[in-house]
C-alpha positions as CSV (number, residue, x, y, z in Angstrom):
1,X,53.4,210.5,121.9
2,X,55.5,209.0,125.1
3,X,59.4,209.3,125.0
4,X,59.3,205.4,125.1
5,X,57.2,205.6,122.0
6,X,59.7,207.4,119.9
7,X,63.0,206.1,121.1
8,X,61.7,202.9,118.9
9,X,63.8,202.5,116.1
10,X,62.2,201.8,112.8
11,X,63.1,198.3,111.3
12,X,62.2,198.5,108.1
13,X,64.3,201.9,107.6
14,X,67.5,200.0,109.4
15,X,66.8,197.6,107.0
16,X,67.1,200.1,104.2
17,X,70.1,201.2,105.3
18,X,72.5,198.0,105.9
19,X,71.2,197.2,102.2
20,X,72.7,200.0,101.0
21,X,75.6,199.9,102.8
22,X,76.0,196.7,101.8
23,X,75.6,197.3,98.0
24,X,78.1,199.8,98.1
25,X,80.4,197.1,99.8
26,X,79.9,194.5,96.7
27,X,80.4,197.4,94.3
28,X,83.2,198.8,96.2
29,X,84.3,194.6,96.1
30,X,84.0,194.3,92.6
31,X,85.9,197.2,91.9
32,X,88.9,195.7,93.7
33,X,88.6,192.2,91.8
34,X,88.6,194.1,88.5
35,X,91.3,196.5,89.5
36,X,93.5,193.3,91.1
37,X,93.0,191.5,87.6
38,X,94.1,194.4,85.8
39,X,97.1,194.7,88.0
40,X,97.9,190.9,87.7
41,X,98.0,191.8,84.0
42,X,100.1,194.0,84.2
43,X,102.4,192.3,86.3
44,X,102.6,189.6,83.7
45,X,102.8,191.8,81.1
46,X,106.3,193.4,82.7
47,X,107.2,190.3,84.1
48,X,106.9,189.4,80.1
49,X,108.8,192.3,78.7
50,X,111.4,192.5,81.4
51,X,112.3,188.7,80.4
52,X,112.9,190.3,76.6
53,X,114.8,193.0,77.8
54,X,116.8,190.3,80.1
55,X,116.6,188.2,76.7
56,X,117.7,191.1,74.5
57,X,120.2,192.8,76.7
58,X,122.3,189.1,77.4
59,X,122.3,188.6,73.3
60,X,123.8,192.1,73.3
61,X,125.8,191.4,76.0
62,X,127.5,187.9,74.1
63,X,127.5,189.9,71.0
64,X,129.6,192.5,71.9
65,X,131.8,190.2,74.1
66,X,132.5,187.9,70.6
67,X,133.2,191.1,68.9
68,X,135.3,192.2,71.6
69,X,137.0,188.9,71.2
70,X,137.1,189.2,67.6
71,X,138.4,192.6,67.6
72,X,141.4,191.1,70.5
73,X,142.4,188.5,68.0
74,X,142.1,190.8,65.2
75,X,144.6,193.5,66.5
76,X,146.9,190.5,67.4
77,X,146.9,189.1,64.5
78,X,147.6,192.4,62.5
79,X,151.1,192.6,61.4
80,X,151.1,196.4,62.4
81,X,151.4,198.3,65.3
82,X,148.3,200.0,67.2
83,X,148.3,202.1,69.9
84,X,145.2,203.9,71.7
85,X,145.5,207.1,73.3
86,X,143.1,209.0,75.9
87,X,142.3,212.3,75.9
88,X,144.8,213.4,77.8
89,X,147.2,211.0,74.5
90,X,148.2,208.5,77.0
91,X,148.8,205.0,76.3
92,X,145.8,202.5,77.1
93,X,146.0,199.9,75.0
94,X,148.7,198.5,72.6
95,X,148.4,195.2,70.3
96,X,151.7,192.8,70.8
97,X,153.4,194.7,67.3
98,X,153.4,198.2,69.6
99,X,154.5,196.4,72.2
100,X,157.6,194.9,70.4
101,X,158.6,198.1,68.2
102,X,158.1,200.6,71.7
103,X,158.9,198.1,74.4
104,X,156.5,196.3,76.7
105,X,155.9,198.7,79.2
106,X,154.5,201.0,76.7
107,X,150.5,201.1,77.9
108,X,150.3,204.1,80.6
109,X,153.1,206.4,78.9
110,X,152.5,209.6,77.6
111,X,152.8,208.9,73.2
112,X,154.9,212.2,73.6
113,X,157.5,210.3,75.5
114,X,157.4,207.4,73.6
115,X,157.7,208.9,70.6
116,X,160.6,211.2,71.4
117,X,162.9,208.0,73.0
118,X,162.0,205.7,69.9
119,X,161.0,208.1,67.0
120,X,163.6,209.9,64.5
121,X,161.7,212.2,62.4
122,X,162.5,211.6,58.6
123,X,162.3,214.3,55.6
124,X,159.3,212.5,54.1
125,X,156.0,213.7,56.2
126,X,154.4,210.6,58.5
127,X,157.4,208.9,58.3
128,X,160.1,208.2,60.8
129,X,162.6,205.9,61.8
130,X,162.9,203.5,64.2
131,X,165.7,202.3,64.9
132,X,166.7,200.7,61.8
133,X,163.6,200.5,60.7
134,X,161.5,202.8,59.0
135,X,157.5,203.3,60.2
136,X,155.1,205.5,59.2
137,X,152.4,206.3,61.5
138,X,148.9,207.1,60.6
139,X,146.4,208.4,63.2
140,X,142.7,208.5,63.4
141,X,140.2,210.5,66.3
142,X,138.1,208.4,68.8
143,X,135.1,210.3,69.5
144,X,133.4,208.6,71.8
145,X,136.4,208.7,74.2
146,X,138.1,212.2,73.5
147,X,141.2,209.8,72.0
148,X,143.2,208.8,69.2
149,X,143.9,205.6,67.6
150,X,147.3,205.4,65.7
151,X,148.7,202.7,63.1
152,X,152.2,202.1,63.1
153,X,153.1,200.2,59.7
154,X,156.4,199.3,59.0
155,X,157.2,200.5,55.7
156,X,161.0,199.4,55.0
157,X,160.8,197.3,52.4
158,X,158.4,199.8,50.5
159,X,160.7,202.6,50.9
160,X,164.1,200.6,49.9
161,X,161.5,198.6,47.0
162,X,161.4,202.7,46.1
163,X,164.9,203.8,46.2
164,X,165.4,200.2,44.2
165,X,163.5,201.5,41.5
166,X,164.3,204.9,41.2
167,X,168.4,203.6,40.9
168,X,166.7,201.3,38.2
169,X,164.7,204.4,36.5
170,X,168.0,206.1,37.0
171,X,170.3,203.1,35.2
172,X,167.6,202.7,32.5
173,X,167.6,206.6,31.4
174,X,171.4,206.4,31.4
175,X,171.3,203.2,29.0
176,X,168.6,204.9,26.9
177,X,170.8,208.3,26.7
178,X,174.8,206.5,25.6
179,X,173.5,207.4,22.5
180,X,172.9,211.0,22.5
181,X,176.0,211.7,24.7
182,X,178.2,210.1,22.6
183,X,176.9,212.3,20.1
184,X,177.2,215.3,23.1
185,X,180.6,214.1,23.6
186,X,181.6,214.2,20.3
187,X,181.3,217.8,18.9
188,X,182.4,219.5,21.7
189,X,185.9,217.1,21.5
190,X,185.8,217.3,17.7
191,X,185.9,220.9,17.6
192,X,188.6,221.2,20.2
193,X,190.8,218.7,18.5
194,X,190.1,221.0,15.3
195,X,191.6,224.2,17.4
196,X,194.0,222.2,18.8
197,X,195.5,220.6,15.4
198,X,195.7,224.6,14.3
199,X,198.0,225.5,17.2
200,X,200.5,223.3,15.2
201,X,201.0,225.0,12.5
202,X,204.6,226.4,12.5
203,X,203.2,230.1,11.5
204,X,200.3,230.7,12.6
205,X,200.9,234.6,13.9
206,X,200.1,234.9,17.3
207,X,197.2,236.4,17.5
208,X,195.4,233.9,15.9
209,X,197.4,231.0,18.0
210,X,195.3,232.9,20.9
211,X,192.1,232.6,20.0
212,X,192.9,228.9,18.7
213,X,193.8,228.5,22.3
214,X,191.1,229.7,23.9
215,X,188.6,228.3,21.0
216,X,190.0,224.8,22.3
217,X,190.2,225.5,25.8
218,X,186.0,226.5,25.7
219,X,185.6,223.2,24.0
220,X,186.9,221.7,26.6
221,X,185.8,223.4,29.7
222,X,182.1,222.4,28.0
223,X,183.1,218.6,27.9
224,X,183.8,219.3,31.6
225,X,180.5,220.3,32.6
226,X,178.9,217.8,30.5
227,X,180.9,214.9,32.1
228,X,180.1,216.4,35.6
229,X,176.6,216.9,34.7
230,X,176.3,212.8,33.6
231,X,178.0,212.2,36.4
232,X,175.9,214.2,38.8
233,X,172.4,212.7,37.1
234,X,173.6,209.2,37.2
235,X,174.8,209.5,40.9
236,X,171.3,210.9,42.0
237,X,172.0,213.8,44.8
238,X,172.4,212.5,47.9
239,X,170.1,214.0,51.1
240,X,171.7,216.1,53.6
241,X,170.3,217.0,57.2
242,X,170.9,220.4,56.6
243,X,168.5,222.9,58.6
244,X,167.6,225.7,56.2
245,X,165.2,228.7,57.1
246,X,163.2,228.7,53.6
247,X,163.8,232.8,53.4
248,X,168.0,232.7,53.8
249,X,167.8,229.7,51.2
250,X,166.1,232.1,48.5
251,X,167.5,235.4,49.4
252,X,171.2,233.9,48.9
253,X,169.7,232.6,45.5
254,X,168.9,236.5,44.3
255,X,171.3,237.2,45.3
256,X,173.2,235.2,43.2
257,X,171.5,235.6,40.1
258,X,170.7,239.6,40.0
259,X,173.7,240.2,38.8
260,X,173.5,238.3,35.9
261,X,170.2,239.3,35.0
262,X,171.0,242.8,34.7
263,X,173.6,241.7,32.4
264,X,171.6,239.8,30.3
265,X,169.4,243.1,30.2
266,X,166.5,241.2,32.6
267,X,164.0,243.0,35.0
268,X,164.4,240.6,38.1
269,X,161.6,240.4,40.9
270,X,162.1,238.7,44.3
271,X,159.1,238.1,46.6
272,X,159.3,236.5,50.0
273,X,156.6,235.2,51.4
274,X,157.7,231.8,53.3
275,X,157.6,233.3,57.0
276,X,159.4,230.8,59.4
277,X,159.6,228.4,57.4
278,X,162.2,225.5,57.3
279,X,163.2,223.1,55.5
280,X,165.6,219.9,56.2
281,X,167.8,218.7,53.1
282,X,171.0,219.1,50.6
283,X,171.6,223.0,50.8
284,X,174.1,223.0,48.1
285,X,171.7,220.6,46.0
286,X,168.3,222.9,46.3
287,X,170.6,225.9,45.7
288,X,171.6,224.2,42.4
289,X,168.6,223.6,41.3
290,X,166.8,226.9,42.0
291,X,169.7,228.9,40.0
292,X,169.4,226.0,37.2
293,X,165.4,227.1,36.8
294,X,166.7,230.6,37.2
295,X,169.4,230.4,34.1
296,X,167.2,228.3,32.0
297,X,164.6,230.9,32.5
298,X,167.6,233.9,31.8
299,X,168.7,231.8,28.6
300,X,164.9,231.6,27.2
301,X,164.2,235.1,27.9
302,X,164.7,238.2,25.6
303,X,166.3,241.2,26.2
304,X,163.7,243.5,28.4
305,X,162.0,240.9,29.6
306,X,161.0,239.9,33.4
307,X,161.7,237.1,35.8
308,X,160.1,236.3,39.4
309,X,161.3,234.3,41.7
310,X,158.3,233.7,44.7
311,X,158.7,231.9,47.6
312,X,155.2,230.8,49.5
313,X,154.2,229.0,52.4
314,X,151.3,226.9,51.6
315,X,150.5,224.7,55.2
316,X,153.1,222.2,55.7
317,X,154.6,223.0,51.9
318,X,156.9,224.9,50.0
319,X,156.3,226.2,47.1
320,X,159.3,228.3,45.1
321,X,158.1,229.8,41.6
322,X,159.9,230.5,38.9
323,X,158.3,232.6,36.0
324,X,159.5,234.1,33.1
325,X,158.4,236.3,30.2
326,X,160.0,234.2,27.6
327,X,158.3,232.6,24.8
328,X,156.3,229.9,26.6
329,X,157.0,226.2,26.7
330,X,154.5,224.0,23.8
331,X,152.6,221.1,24.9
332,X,155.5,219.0,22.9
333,X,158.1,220.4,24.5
334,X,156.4,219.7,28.1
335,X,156.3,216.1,27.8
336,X,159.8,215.7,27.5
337,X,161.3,218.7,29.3
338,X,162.1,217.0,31.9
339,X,164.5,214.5,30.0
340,X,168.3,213.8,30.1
341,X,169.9,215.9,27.4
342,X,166.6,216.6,25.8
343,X,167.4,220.7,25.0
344,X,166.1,223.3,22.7
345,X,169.5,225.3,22.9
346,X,172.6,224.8,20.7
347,X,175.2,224.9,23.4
348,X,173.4,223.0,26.5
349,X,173.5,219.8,28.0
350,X,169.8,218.5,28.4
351,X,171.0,217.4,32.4
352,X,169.7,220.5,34.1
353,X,166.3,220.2,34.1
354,X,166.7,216.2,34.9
355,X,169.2,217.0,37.2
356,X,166.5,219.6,39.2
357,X,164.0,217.1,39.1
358,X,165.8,213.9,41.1
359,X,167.1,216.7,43.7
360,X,163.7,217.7,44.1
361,X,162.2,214.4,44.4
362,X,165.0,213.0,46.7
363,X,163.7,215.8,49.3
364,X,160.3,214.4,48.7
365,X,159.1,217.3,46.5
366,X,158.0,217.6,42.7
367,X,158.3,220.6,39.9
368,X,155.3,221.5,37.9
369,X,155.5,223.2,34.6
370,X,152.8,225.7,33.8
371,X,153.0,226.9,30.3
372,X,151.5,228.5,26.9
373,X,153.1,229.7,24.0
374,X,154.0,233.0,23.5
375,X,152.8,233.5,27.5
376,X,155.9,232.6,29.4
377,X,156.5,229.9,31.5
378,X,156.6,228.8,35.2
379,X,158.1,226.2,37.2
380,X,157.2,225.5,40.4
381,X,159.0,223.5,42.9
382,X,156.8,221.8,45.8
383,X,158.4,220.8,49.2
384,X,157.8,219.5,52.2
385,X,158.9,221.8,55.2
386,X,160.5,220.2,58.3
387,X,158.6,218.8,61.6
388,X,159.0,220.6,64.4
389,X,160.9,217.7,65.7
390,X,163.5,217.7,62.9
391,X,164.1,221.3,64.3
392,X,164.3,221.0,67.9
């Protein structure tokens, strides 16, 4: 065969090819239709769900721009005081109440400077005063934002509603005890008139003119405490400022009373476990009223027997025990232990234990009685220790 002969190109095989070729172009075709519808779909289906999300997160938007609103008007209308704090307890937002009790340039302040130029810490924990009103300030943690938010209520008119009432409780135990100190009154005065009418008698030996005299005199000498006891319980103790480490306050009170207890034949136990801490109050009034637990428990307890006086830090409490060995205190007697001159003992007054009790409460304390027959008995008085403010 020539070379002209073979250079010839077959048509029917070129024919072949461009057929295949162009097959693979209408596949290749249809494959980007398909895959352009699919991504038209799609598009429309984002375009969809974007326009939702848009939808969803606007609603979400308004929503929490009313209840931002609603929250705005809320705080302003509230009749007390809030105050947010960052992290770092400064001020970043205060409702018009804060604003008027700690100024208007409050927001931006450290709440440690605001509170020592407007605060005065009171004996009553959350409490203070300010100026001449009295607020107590509650606070709760932000999480989110590392913060605090604090509510400043004014509680005035509670507190002097409070000391209303407690003069009230105070006038009405007075009117429903006349009675029994007349009758208190009356024997004590009877008996000394009866010593005194003997010191008359033109001869009465001398010796017998003595112990008339001194008869009369302790009949008298009892009217005097029982006069300064009513007049002590109808009073009500006032509250001092006095600083008082909890540990001097107790040791002077052994002190006190040892000696007396190992003349009344008593094994007497002191333990101290209060630490540092301090108390803010009346020292003469919670001395009084320790020693008055102290002698009740002396008087109730036989010969041999053993008191404990415990002093314990429990957190941001006081707690001073008093315990004896004595016979125990019956449910009967509990409910009205506490009365004015309810007493189980010939020659008292019934105005200690009351007496104890308003001291104790004034210092924004309380006494428990724990108590079984024939198992001694303990009192235990509860109080507040002092902020660290109140000590500075």
């Amino acid at each position: 065969m020539s070379e002209a002969s073979s250079a010839v190109v077959d048509p029917k095989g070129k024919a072949a090819e461009l057929q295949r070729a162009f097959d693979v172009f209408n596949q290749v075709s249809a494959e980007l239709t398909q895959a352009y519808g699919a991504l038209q779909a799609r598009v429309a289906s984002l375009t969809e769900e974007l326009a939702i999300a848009n939808g969803e997160l606007r609603r979400q938007y308004e929503e929490k721009e009313a209840l931002s609103e609603r929250l705005s008007l809320l705080l302003n209308a509230l009749p007390a005081g809030v105050v947010v704090l960052d992290g770092s307890a400064r001020v970043t937002q205060a409702n018009p109440v804060a604003r008027e009790m700690f100024g208007g340039d409050v927001e931006g302040q450290h709440w440690g400077d605001v509170s020592r130029a407007h605060l005065e810490p009171t004996l009553t924990i959350g409490e203070w005063m300010l100026g001449e009103r009295r607020v107590s300030v509650a606070e709760s943690a932000l999480a989110a934002a590392g913060g605090k938010l604090l509510l400043v209520h004014d509680t005035t008119a509670a507190h002097q509603m409070k000391a209303e009432l407690e003069r009230n409780q105070r006038l009405a135990a007075m009117g429903e005890m006349a009675a029994g100190l007349a009758h208190q009154l009356r024997t004590p005065l009877a008996a000394a008139l009866l010593y005194a009418a003997n010191l008359g008698k033109p001869n009465l030996p001398e010796e017998a003119r003595a112990k008339f005299a001194d008869k009369a005199a302790s009949q008298l000498r009892r009217l005097e405490r029982l006069i300064q006891d009513v007049l002590l319980f109808a009073r009500g103790e006032s509250i001092g400022r006095d600083v008082m480490a909890a540990t001097e306050l107790l040791l002077e009170t052994a002190h006190t009373v040892e000696p007396l207890m190992r003349e009344h034949g008593l094994d007497f136990e002191f333990a101290n476990r209060c630490g540092d801490a301090v108390i803010v109050g009346s020292h003469k009034a919670l001395f009084g009223a320790i020693v008055n637990l102290l002698e009740n428990a002396m008087q109730a307890t036989p010969e041999g027997g053993k008191i404990c006086l415990t002093g314990k830090r429990q957190d941001d409490w006081l707690a001073i025990s008093v315990r004896d060995t004595g016979p125990g205190i019956g449910p009967e007697l509990s409910e009205r232990i506490f009365e004015p001159f309810f007493t189980t003992r010939g020659q008292g007054t019934g105005l200690g234990l009351a007496i104890a009790l308003g001291v104790v409460r004034a210092h924004g304390g309380r006494i428990d009685l724990h108590s079984e027959p024939g198992a001694g008995a303990e009192f235990v008085i509860t109080l507040p220790l002092a902020s660290n403010d109140t000590t500075n």
